[in-house]
C-alpha positions as CSV (number, residue, x, y, z in Angstrom):
1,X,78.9,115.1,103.7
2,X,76.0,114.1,106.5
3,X,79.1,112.6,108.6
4,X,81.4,115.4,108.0
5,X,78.9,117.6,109.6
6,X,78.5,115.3,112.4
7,X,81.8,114.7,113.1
8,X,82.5,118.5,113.2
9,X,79.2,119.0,115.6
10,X,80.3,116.4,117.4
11,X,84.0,117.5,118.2
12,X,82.9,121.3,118.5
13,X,80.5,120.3,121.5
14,X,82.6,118.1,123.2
15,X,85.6,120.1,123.2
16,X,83.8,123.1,124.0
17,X,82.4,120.8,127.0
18,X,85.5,118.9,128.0
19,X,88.1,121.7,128.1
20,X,88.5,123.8,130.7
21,X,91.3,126.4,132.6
22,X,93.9,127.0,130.2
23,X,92.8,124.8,127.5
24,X,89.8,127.4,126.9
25,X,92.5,130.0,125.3
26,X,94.3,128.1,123.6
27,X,94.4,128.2,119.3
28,X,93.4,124.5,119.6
29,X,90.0,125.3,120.6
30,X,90.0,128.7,118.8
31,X,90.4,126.5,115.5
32,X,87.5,123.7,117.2
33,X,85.1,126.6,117.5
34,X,86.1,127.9,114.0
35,X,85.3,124.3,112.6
36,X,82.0,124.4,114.4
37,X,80.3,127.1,112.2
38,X,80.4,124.4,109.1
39,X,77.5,122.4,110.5
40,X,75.0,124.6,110.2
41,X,75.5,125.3,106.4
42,X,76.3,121.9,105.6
43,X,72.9,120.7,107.2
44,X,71.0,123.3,105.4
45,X,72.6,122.3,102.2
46,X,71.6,118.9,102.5
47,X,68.0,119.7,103.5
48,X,67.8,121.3,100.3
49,X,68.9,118.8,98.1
50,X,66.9,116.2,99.9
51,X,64.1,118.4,99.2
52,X,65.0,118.6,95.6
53,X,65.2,114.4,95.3
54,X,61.8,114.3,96.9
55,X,59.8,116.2,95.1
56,X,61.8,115.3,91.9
57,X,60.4,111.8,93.2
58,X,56.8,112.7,93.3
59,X,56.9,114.7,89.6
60,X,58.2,111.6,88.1
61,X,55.5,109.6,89.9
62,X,52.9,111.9,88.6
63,X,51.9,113.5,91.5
64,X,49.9,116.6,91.4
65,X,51.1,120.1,92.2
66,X,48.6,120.0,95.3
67,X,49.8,116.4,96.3
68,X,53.8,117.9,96.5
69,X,52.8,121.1,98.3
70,X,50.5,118.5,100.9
71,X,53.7,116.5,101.2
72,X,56.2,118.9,101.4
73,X,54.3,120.8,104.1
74,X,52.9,117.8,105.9
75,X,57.1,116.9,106.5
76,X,58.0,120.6,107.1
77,X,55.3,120.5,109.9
78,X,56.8,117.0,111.4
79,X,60.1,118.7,111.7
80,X,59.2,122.1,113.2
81,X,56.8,120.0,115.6
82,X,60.0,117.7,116.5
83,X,62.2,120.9,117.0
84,X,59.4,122.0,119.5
85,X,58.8,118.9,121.2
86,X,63.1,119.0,121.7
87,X,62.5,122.5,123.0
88,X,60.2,121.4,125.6
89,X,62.1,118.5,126.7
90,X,64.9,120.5,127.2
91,X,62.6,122.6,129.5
92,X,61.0,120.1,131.4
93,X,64.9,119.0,132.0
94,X,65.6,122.2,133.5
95,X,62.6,122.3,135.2
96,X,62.9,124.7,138.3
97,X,66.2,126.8,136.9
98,X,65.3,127.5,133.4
99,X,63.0,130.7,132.6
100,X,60.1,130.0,131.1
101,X,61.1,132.0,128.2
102,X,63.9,129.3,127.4
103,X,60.6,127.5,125.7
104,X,60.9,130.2,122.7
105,X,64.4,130.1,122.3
106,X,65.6,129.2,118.7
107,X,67.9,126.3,117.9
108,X,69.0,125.2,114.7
């Protein structure tokens, strides 16, 4: 399911990037972009259930109810810091164009 919602990330950006003039109205991009709302969900969904396998991982390895919150949070944390790190690389990129609001835009 992880490379289904690649694939369809994947094809929605590049079409969306590639195409151009006439292409842009035309039902085979309406249906691209269509497509492109699945990611989202489906990377969600699996966030959960990987959540579910890990801490069904630490219960069966007798790990207290502290110990799973400390590990849960302690991942949630590396994420959120990695989304902000992206945030200001993508800033940094732009450096000179891009208002300095741009650093507290949300992304998925």
């Amino acid at each position: 399911m992880r490379g289904l919602a690649c694939l369809l990330m994947f094809q929605t950006h590049c079409y969306d990037a590639w195409l151009g003039g006439g292409a842009r109205k035309s039902t085979f991009l309406m249906y691209s972009q269509l497509l492109g709302t699945l990611p989202a969900p489906l990377f969600l969904f699996l966030a959960g259930i990987s959540f579910a396998l890990v801490v069904d991982k630490l219960v069966r390895k007798n790990v207290s109810a502290w110990g799973i919150m400390r590990t849960t949070l302690r991942r949630g944390a590396e994420i959120f810091a990695f989304g902000l790190l992206f945030r200001l690389q993508e800033y940094l990129i732009s450096w000179g164009w891009a208002p300095w609001t741009d650093l507290f835009r949300v992304d998925i």
